[in-house]
C-alpha positions in Angstrom: 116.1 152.8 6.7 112.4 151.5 7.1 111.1 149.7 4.2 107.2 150.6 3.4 106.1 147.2 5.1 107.0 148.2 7.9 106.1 152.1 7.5 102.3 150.6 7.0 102.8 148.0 10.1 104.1 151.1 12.5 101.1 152.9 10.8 98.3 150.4 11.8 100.0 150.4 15.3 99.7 154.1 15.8 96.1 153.6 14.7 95.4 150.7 17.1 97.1 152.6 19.8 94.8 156.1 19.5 91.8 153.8 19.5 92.3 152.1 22.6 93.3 155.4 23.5 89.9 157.0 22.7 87.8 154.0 23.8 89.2 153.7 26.8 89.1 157.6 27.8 85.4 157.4 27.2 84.7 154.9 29.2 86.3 156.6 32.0 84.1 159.8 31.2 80.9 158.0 30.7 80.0 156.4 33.8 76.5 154.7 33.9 74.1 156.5 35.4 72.3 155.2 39.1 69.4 155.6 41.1 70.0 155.4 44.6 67.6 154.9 47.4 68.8 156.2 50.8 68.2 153.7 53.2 65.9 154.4 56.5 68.4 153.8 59.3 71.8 152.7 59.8 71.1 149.3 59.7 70.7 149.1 55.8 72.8 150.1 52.9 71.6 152.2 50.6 70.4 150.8 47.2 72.0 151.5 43.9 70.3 150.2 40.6 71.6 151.2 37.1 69.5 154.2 34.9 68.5 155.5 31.7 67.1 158.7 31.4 66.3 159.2 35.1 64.1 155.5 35.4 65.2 152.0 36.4 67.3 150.0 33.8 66.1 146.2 33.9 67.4 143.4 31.3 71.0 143.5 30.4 73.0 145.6 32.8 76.9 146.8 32.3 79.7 145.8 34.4 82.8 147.4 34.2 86.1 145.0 33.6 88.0 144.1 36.3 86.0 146.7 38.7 83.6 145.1 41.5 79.6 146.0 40.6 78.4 149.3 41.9 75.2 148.7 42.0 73.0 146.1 44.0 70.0 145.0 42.2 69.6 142.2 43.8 68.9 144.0 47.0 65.9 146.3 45.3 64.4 143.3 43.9 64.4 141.3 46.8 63.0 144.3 48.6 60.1 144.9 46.2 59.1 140.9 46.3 58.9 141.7 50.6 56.0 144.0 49.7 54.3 142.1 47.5 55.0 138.6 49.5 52.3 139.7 52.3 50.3 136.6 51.8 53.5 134.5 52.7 55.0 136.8 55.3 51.5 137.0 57.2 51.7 133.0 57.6 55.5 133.0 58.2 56.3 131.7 62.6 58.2 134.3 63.7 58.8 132.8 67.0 60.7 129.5 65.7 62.4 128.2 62.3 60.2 126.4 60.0 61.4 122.8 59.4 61.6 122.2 55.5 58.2 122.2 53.7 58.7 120.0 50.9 56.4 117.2 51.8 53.8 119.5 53.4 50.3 120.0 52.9 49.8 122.7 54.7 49.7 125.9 53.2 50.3 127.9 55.9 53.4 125.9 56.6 54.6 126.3 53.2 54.5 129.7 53.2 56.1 129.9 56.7 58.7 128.2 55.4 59.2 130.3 52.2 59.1 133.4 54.0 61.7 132.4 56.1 64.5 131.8 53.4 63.1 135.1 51.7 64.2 137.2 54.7 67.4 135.1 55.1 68.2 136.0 51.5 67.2 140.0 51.7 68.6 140.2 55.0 72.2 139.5 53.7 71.5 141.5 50.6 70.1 144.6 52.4 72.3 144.8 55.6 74.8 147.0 56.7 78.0 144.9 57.9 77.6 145.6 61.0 74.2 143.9 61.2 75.4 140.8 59.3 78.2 139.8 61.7 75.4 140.1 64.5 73.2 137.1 62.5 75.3 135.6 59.8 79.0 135.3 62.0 80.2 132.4 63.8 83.3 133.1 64.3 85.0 134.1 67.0 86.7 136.8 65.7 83.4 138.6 64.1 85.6 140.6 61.7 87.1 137.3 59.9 83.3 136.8 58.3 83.6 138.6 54.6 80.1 139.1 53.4 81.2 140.7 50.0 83.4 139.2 47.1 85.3 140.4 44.5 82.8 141.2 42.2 81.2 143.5 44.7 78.4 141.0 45.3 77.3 140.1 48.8 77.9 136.3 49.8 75.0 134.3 51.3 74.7 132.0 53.8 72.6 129.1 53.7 71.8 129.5 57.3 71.2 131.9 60.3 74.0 132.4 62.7 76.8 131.5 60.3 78.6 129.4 58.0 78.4 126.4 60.7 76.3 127.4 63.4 74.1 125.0 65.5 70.6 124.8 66.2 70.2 127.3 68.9 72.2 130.0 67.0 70.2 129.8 64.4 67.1 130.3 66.3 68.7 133.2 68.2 69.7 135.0 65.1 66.4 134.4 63.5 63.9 135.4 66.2 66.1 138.0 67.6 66.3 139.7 63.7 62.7 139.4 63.1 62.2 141.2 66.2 64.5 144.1 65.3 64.4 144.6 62.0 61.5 142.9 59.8 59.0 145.6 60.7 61.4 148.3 59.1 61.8 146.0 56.2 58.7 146.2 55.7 58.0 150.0 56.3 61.0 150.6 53.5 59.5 147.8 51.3 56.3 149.7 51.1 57.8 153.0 49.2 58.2 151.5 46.5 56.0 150.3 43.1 53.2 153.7 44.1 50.3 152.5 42.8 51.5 149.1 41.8 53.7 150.1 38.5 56.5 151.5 37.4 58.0 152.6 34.8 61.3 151.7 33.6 63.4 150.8 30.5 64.5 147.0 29.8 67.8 146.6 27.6 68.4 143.3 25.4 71.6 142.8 23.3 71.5 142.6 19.7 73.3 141.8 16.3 73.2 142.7 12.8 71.2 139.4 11.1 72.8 139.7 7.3 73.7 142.3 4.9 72.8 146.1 4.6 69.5 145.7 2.5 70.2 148.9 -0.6 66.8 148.4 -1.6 64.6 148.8 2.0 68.1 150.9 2.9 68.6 149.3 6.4 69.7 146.3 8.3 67.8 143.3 9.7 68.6 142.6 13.5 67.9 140.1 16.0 64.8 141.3 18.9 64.5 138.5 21.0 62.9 140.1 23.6 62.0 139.1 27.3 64.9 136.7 28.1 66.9 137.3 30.6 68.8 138.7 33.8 69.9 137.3 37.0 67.4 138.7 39.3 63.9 139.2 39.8 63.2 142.2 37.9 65.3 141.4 35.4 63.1 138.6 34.1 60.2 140.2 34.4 57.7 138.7 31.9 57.0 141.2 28.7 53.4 141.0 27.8 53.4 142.4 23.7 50.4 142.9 22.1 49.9 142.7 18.2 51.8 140.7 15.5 54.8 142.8 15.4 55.4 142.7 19.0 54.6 139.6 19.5 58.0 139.1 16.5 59.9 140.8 18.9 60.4 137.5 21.4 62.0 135.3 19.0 62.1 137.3 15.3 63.5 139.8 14.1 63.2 143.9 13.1 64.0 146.0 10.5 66.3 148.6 11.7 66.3 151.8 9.1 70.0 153.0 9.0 71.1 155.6 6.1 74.1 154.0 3.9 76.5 156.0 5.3 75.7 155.1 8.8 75.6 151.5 7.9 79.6 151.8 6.2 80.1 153.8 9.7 78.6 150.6 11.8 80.5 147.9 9.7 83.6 150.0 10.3 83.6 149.9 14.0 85.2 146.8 16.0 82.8 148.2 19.2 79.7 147.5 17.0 79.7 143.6 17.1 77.0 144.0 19.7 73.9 146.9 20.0 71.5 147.0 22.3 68.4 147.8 22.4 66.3 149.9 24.9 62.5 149.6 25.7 60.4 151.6 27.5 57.8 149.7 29.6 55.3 149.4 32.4 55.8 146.9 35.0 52.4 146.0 36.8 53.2 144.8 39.9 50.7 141.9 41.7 50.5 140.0 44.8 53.2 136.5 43.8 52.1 133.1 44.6 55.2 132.4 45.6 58.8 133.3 45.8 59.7 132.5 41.8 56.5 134.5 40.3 56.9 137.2 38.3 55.6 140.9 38.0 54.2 141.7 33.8 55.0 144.5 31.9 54.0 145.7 28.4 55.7 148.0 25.9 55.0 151.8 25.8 57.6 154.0 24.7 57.2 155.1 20.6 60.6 153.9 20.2 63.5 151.3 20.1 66.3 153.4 20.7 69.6 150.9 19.3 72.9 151.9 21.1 76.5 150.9 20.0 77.6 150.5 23.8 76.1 148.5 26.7 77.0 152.1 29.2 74.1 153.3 26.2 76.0 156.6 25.8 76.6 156.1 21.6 73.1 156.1 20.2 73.3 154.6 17.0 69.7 155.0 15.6 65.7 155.1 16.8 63.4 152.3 15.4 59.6 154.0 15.4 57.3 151.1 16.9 54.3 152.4 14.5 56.2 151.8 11.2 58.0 148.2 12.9 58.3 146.0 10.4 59.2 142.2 11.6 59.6 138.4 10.8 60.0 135.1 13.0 
C-alpha cells in the first residue's frame, strides 16, 4: 500500500508530466511566423526572416531546440547593406582581386577592397548550392563541399574558389561571378527599404527587477534597450527621444500587472524571461563602410511584454505615454 509521501511524489509527477505535455504541444502548434522574399532566378534562395504581426522581427530572434534555423537573416541583411554600399561597390575592380588595403591610402582602393569581401560574404549567404560549388568548391568531387551546418547556417569561405584554392582560381571564380551575377544582386538589392525605411518590430529579453510593488500594483523590469543581435539589422542603433526613453537603454520600467496576474506570472516556470516588443522605424542611409549602421526610433503606443520568445503568450501592454522609468 502507498504511503501519502509517496501518493504526493506520484502527484507532483503526474503534474510535471501534463506540463511538459502542454508546453511542449504548443510549441509544436505555434510556429513563428516568416516573411519570405522569393528570389529572382534560380540562382538565389529565397529569403526567410522571422515576423510579428506581418513586419520584420529584429533583436532577439527564436530558435527552436535541436532543430536547424529556418530562417536566414543574415542573407537579408547582407543584401540590404549591397544597396546601400553603392559608394564602395562603384570603386570596387571588377576585373582583378584587390590585394589587402590595410596600409592604404587610397580611398578608392579601400573600398575596392571592402567591396570585395562584402560580395564574398553575400555571395555564400544568398546562393543557391548549385552556384556555390561553381565559386566556393575545390574539390574534385564538387558534391563533397557542404556549405550548410547543423544549425542551418551557411559556412563561409575565406576565399574565392574554395577552401584551398590558388591564385588563379580565385581570380576565375571572382571575375567570372561578378560577371554573372552581381548586376542581379543588385537589381534584387534595390526592392527593398522603399523610400529608405521600414518598419519593423525589435524584441529584447527581459526580467522581473524585485517584488510585486502592492502600492503602484505592478512589477519593476529591466528595458535595456538597443543591444544586441548577430547581424546587421539586428544591431541597428535605437535613436530615443525624451527622458523616459532615453531610461529604456540601461534603466528600467514600470510594468502595470493586476495582482492576480502577477500570482499567475510568479507561478509559471516559463516566466523566468519576457520579452519585450517595439515598434520602430528604421531610416536607412548610405554606410561609410561595411560596420555602419542604419538608425531607428520608437513609434508604436506600446510595449507589448510576452511570456515566450515564439511571442504567442501575451502577458500585458506597457502604454509609452504613461512610462514611468529609472536608471
Amino acid at each position: 500500500m502507498l504511503n501519502m509521501k509517496s501518493i504526493n511524489r506520484y502527484k507532483y509527477f503526474l503534474f510535471a508530466v501534463v506540463w511538459l505535455a502542454t508546453t511542449f504541444t504548443l510549441f509544436a502548434q505555434a510556429p513563428v511566423e516568416l516573411l519570405t522574399y522569393p528570389a529572382p532566378t534560380d540562382s538565389f534562395i529565397d529569403i526567410k526572416i522571422q515576423s510579428h504581426q506581418g513586419l520584420p522581427r529584429y533583436g532577439l530572434g527564436y530558435f527552436a531546440p535541436g532543430k536547424p534555423a529556418d530562417f536566414n537573416l543574415n542573407a537579408f541583411s547582407e543584401l540590404v547593406k549591397l544597396k546601400y554600399l553603392a559608394g564602395q561597390y562603384a570603386d570596387m575592380n571588377r576585373a582583378s582581386l584587390t590585394k589587402h588595403a590595410q596600409y592604404s591610402q587610397d580611398k578608392k582602393v579601400i573600398n575596392s577592397y571592402d567591396a570585395q569581401n562584402h560580395l564574398r560574404l553575400l555571395a555564400q549567404h544568398l546562393c543557391a548550392e548549385p552556384v556555390l560549388r561553381t565559386y566556393f568548391c575545390d574539390n574534385d568531387d564538387p558534391t563533397a563541399c557542404v556549405f550548410v551546418d547543423q544549425y542551418g547556417q551557411r559556412r563561409l569561405n575565406a576565399k574565392w574558389g574554395g577552401f584551398r584554392p590558388n591564385e588563379f582560381k580565385q581570380m576565375r571564380s571572382y571575375t567570372s561571378f561578378v560577371k554573372e551575377h552581381l548586376d542581379e544582386m543588385v537589381a534584387w538589392s534595390s526592392t527593398f527599404f522603399k523610400n529608405d525605411e521600414q518598419l519593423a518590430y525589435f524584441v529584447q529579453r527581459s526580467t522581473v527587477s524585485g517584488r510585486y510593488d502592492f502600492q503602484k500594483k505592478g512589477f519593476w523590469i529591466g528595458a535595456a534597450l538597443g543591444g544586441g543581435g548577430s547581424s546587421f539589422l539586428d544591431n541597428t542603433r535605437l535613436v530615443l527621444s525624451g527622458p523616459d526613453q532615453q531610461h529604456l537603454r540601461q534603466g528600467q520600467i514600470f510594468m502595470p500587472l493586476a495582482q492576480d496576474k502577477a500570482k499567475e506570472l510568479s507561478q509559471q516556470q516559463k516566466a523566468h524571461f519576457m520579452y519585450l516588443v517595439f515598434k520602430v522605424k528604421i531610416k536607412a542611409k548610405m554606410l561609410e563602410n561595411t560596420t555602419d549602421q542604419f538608425t531607428s526610433e520608437l513609434v508604436g503606443p506600446v510595449i507589448q511584454v510576452y511570456l515566450d520568445a515564439q511571442l504567442t503568450d501575451m502577458l500585458t501592454e506597457i502604454s509609452m505615454s504613461e512610462l514611468i522609468s529609472k536608471p
